[in-house]
C-alpha positions as CSV (number, residue, x, y, z in Angstrom):
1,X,-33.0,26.9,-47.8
2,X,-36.1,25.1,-46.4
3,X,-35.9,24.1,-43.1
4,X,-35.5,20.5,-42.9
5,X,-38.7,18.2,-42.3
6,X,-38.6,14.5,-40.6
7,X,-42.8,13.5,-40.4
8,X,-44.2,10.1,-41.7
9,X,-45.5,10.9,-44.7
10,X,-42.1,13.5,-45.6
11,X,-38.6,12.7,-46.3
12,X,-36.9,15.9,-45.4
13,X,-38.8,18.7,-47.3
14,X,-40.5,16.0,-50.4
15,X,-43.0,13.1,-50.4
16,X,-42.4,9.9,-50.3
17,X,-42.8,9.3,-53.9
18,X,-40.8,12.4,-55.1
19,X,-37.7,11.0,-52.8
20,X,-38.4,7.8,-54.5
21,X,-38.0,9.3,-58.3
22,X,-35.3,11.4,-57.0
23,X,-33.0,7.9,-56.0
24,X,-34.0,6.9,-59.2
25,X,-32.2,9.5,-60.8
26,X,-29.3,10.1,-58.7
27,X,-28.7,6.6,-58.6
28,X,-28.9,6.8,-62.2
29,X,-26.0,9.6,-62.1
30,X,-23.6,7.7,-59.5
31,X,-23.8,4.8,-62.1
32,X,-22.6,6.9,-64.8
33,X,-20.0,8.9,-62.3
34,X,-18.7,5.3,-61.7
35,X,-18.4,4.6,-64.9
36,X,-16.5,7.5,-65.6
37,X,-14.0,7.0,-62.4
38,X,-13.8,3.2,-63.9
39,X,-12.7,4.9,-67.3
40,X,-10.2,7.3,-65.5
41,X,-8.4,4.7,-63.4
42,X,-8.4,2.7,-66.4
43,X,-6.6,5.1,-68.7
44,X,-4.3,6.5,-65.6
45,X,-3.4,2.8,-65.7
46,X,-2.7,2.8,-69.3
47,X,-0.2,5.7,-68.8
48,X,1.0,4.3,-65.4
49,X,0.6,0.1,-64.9
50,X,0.6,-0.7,-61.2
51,X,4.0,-2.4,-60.6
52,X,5.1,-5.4,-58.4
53,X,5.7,-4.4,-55.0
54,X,8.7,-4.5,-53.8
55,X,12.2,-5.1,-55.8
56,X,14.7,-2.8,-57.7
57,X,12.0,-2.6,-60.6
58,X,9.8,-0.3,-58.6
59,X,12.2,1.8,-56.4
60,X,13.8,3.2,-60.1
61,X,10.6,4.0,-61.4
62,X,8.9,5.1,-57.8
63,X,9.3,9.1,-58.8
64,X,8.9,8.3,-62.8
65,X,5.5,6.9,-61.8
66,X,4.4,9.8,-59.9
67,X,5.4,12.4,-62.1
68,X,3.4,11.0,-64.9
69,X,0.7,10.7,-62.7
70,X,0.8,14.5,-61.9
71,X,1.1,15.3,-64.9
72,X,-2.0,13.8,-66.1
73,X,-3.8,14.7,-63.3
74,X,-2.8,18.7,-63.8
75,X,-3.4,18.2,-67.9
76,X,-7.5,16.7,-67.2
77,X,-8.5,19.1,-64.3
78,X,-8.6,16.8,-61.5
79,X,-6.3,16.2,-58.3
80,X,-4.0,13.9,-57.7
81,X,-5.0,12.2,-54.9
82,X,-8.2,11.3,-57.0
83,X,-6.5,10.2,-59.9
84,X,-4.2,8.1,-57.8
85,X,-7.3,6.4,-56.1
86,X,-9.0,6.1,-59.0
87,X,-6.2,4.1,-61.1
88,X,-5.8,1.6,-57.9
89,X,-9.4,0.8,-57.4
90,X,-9.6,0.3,-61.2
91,X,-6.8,-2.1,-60.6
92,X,-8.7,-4.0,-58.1
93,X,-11.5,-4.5,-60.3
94,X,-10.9,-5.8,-63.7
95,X,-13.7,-4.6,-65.8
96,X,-15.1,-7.9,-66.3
97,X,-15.6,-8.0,-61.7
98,X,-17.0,-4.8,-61.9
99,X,-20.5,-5.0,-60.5
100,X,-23.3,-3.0,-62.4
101,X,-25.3,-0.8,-59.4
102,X,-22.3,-0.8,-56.9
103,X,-21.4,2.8,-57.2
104,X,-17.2,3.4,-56.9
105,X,-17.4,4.3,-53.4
106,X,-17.8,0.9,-52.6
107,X,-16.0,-0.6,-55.2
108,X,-12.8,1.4,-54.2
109,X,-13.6,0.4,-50.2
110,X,-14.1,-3.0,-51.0
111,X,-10.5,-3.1,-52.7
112,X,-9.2,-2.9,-49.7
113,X,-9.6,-6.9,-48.8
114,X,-6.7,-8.6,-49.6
115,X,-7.8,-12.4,-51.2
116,X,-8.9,-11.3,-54.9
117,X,-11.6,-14.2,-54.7
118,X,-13.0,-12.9,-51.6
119,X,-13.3,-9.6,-52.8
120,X,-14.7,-10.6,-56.0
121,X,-17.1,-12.7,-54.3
122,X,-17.9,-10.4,-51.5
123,X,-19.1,-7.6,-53.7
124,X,-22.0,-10.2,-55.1
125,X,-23.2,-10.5,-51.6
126,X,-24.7,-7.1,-49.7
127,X,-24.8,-7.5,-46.0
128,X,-27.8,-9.7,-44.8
129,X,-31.6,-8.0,-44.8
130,X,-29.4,-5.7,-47.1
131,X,-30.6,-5.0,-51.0
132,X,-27.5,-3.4,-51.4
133,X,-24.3,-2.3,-50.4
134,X,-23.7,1.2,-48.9
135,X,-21.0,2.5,-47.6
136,X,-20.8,1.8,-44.1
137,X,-21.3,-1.8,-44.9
138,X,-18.6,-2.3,-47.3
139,X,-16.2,-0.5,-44.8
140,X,-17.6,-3.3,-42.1
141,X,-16.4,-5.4,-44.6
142,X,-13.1,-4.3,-45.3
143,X,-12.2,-3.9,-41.5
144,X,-12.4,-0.2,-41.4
145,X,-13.8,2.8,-39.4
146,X,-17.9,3.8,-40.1
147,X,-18.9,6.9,-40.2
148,X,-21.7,5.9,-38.3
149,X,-21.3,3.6,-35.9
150,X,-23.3,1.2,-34.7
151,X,-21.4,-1.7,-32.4
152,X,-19.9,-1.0,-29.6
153,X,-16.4,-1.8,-30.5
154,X,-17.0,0.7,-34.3
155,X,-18.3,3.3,-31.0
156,X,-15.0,2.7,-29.2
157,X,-12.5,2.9,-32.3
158,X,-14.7,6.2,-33.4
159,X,-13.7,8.1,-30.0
160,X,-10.2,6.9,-30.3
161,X,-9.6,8.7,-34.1
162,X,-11.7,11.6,-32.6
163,X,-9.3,11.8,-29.5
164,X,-6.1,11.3,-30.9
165,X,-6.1,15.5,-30.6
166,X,-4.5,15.8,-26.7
167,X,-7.1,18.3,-26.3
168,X,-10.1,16.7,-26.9
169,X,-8.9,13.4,-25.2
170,X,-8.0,15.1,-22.2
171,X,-11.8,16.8,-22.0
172,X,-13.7,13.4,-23.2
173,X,-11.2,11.5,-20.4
174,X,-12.7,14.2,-18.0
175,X,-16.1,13.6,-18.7
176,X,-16.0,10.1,-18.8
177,X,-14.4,9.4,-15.3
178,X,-17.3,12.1,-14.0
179,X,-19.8,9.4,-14.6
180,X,-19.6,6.6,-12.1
181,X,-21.0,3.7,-14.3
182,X,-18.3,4.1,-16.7
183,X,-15.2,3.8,-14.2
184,X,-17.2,0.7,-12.6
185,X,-16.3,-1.0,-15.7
186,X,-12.4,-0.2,-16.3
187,X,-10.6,-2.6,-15.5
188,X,-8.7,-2.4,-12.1
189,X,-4.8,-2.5,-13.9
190,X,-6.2,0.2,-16.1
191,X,-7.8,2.2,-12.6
192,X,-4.0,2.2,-11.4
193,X,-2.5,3.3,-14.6
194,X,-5.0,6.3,-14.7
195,X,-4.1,7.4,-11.3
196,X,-0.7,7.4,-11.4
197,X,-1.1,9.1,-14.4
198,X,-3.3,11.5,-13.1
199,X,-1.6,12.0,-10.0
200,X,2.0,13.2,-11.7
201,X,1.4,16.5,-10.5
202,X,2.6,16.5,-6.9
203,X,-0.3,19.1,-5.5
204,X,-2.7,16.5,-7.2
205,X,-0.8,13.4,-5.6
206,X,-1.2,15.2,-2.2
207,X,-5.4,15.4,-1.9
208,X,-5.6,12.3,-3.6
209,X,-3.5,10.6,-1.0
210,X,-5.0,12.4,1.7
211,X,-8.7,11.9,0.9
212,X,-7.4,7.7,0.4
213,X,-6.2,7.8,4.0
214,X,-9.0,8.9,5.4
215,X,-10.4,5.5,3.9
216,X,-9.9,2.9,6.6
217,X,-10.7,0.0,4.2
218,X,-7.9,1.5,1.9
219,X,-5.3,1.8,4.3
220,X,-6.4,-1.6,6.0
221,X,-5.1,-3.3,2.4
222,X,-1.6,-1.0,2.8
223,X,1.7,-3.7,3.1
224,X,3.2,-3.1,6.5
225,X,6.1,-2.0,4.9
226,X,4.5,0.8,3.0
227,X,2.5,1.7,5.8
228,X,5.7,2.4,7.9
229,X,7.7,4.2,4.8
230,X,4.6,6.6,4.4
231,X,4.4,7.3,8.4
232,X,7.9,8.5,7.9
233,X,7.2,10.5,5.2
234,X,4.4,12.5,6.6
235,X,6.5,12.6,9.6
236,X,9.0,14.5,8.6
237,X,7.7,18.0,9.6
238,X,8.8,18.2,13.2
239,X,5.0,19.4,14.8
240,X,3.3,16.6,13.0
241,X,5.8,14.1,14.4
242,X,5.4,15.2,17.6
243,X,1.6,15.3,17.7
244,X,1.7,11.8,15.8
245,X,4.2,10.8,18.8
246,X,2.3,12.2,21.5
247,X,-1.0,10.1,20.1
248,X,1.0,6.5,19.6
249,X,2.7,6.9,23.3
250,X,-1.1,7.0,24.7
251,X,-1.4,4.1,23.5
252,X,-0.2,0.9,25.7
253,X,0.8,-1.4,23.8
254,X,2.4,1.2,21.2
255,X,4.6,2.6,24.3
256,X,5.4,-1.0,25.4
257,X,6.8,-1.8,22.3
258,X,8.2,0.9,22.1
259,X,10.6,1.3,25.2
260,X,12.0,-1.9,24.2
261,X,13.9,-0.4,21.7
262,X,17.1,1.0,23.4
263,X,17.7,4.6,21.3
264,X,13.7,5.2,21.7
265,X,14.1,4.5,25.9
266,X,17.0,6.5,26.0
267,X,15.1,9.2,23.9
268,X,12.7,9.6,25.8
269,X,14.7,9.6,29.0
270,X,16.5,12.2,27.4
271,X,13.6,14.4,26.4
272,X,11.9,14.0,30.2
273,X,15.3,15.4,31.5
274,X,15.7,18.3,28.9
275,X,11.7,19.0,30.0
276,X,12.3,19.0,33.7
277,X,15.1,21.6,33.0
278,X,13.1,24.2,30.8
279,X,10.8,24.0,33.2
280,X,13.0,24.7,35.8
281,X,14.8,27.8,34.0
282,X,11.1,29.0,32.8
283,X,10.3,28.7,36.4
284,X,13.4,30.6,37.7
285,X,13.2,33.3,35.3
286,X,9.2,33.4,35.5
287,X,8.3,33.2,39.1
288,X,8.0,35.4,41.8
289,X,8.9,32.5,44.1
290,X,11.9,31.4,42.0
291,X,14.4,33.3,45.2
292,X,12.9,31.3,47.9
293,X,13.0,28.3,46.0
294,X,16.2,28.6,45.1
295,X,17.5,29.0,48.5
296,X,15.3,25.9,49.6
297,X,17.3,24.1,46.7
298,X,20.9,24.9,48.1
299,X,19.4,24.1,51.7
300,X,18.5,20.9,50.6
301,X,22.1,20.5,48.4
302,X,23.8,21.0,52.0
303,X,21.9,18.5,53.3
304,X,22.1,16.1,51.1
305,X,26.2,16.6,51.0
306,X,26.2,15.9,54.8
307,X,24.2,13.6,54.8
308,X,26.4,11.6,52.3
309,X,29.6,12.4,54.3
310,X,27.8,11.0,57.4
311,X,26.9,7.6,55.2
312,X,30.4,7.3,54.1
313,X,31.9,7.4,57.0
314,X,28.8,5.1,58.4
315,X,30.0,2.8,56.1
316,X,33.6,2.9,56.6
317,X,32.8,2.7,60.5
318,X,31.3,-0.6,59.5
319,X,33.3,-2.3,56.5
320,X,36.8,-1.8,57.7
321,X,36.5,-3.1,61.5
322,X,35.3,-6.5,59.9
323,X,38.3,-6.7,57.8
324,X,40.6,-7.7,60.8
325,X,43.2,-10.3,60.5
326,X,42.3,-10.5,56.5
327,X,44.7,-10.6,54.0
328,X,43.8,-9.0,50.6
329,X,45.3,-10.6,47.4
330,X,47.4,-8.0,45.1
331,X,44.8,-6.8,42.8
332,X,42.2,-6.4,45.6
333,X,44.8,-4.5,47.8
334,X,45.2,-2.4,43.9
335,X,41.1,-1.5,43.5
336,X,41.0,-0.4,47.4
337,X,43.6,1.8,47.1
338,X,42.3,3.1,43.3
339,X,39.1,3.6,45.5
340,X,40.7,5.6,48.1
341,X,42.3,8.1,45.4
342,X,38.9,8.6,44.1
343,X,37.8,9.1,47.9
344,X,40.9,11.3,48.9
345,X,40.1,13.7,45.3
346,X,35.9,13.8,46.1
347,X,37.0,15.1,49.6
348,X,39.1,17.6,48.3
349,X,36.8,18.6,45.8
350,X,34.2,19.3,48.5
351,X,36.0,21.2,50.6
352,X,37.0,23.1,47.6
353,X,33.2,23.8,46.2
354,X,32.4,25.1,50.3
355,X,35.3,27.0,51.0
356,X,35.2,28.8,47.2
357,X,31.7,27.8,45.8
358,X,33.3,26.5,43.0
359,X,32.2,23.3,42.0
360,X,34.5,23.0,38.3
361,X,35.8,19.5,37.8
362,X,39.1,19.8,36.1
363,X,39.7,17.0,33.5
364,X,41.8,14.3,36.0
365,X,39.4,14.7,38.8
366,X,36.8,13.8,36.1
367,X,38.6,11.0,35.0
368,X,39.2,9.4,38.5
369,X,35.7,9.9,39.2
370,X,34.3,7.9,36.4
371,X,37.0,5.4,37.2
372,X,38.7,5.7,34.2
């Protein structure tokens, strides 16, 4: 086969003028292969009228019709399909609406318009700056897809038959959000229904929410309450916390605020005690220095239990001389002597913990100590 030529003075591989008698002729044959689709339909419809749609009439009759239909279809050579099409578009068109160079193509597109007098008349009148009606056109006219589109919206319906494969919408959708100019323009509802379309798959939802967090102007726009419920979500992993904490407590105000709240205070407190005391245990179990430390510690510890026996008694020495001549009420005279017991059971635990070194609290002591 020739290659195919497109020059000025060349239509494909023949002159202007031998295109121009070629039309002539074929357009000669597509009248005459319209006439004879015109004469098919019109004798399928003999066999077959077209019955009223709808009603008991054409339910009973629904297989009778297509069987006969078959059956002439099989008995002239052609398919069914085209015998079908044929005897409706004939249908459309009485013979005497039936427009003389209009090949069937159009005819049987243009029966698709509902109105009988707008059909009839729109098949008088091509498209304007049109001679005559061509395919396309008539399928303009009728509200259907072109097979080659020119308007943006024939563009847009176009991709949407070629993409109703998952396949190939999935690549096109890929290729189409890789060009910035084209996402510029989707609307924002339809930006949000992409993503969280897109971002089903959790692995996905993770760098996509990452890479938006590192966009202050994103998270500025964050509810409050969101901001908090994803905070405790990314949380959750014990050494991120606790770097996360660490950061926030740096931070003034954040403490401030923070301390006011009792369980965080009392955290906190908690933690710095439990700190102090690994410490102390790595530091005992670590140091070369731990003995000498140690025996500074339980110098210290006698010192300071001496020293609160002296202020005890200090105090006694100077409360109970001023009480002269006083009379205590019932219940006063009741907490002193409650007081005392705790006193009299401290003392004996003392003397206890030096004469044995053992310091256990059995459960009453503990009880009258706490003043329970």
């Amino acid at each position: 086969m020739p290659e195919e030529i497109s020059t000025a003075d060349k239509v494909g591989n023949v002159s202007p003028a031998r295109y121009a008698e070629i039309v002539a002729e074929l357009r000669k044959l597509v009248e005459t292969a319209t006439r004879i689709q015109f004469t098919i339909g019109d004798y399928a419809l003999e066999v077959e009228p077209m019955r009223e749609s709808g009603g008991q009439e054409r339910s009973d009759g629904l297989f009778t019709v297509k069987e006969s239909l078959l059956r002439l279809a099989e008995d002239i050579g052609l398919a069914y399909e085209s015998l079908r099409n044929d005897r409706w578009t004939a249908s459309r068109w009485p013979k005497d609406r039936r427009v003389a160079g209009v090949s069937f193509t159009v005819h049987r597109i243009l029966a698709a318009i509902p109105d009988e007098e707008e059909r009839y008349a729109a098949i008088l009148t091509p498209p304007e700056g049109k001679t005559r009606w061509t395919p396309d056109e008539a399928n303009r006219r009728a509200g259907r897809q072109v097979e080659r589109p020119i308007t943006p919206q024939e563009k847009v319906s176009a991709i949407h038959t070629l993409a109703k494969d998952e396949a190939v919408a999935a690549t096109v959708t890929g290729d189409l959000l890789r060009r910035p100019t084209v996402v510029a323009q989707v609307r924002q509802e339809d930006k949000v229904r992409a993503v969280a379309e897109l971002t089903r798959d959790e692995d996905v939802a993770a760098t996509v929410t990452g890479d938006l967090l590192r966009r202050p102007a994103v998270v500025a726009q964050v509810k409050q309450a969101e901001r908090v419920r994803v905070v405790e979500e990314l949380t959750r992993d014990e050494a991120v916390a606790a770097e996360v904490t660490t950061g926030l407590l740096r931070r003034p105000d954040v403490a401030f605020k923070a301390m006011s709240d009792d369980t965080a205070r009392h955290q906190v407190n908690h933690a710095q005690v439990e700190r102090g005391r690994q410490a102390r245990e790595h530091f005992e179990d670590t140091h070369p220095a731990a003995e000498t430390v140690r025996n500074i510690d339980r110098s210290v510890e006698f010192l300071d239990l001496v020293t609160a026996c002296h202020a005890f008694v200090a105090a006694a020495g100077r409360v109970v001389p001023g009480m002269r001549d006083r009379q205590l009420s019932e219940d006063e005279k009741v907490l002193v002597h409650e007081n005392v017991a705790r006193v009299r059971a401290t003392l004996d635990w003392i003397e206890t913990a030096v004469d044995t070194g053992k310091v256990d609290v059995d459960g009453e002591l503990a009880r009258m100590l706490q003043g329970e």
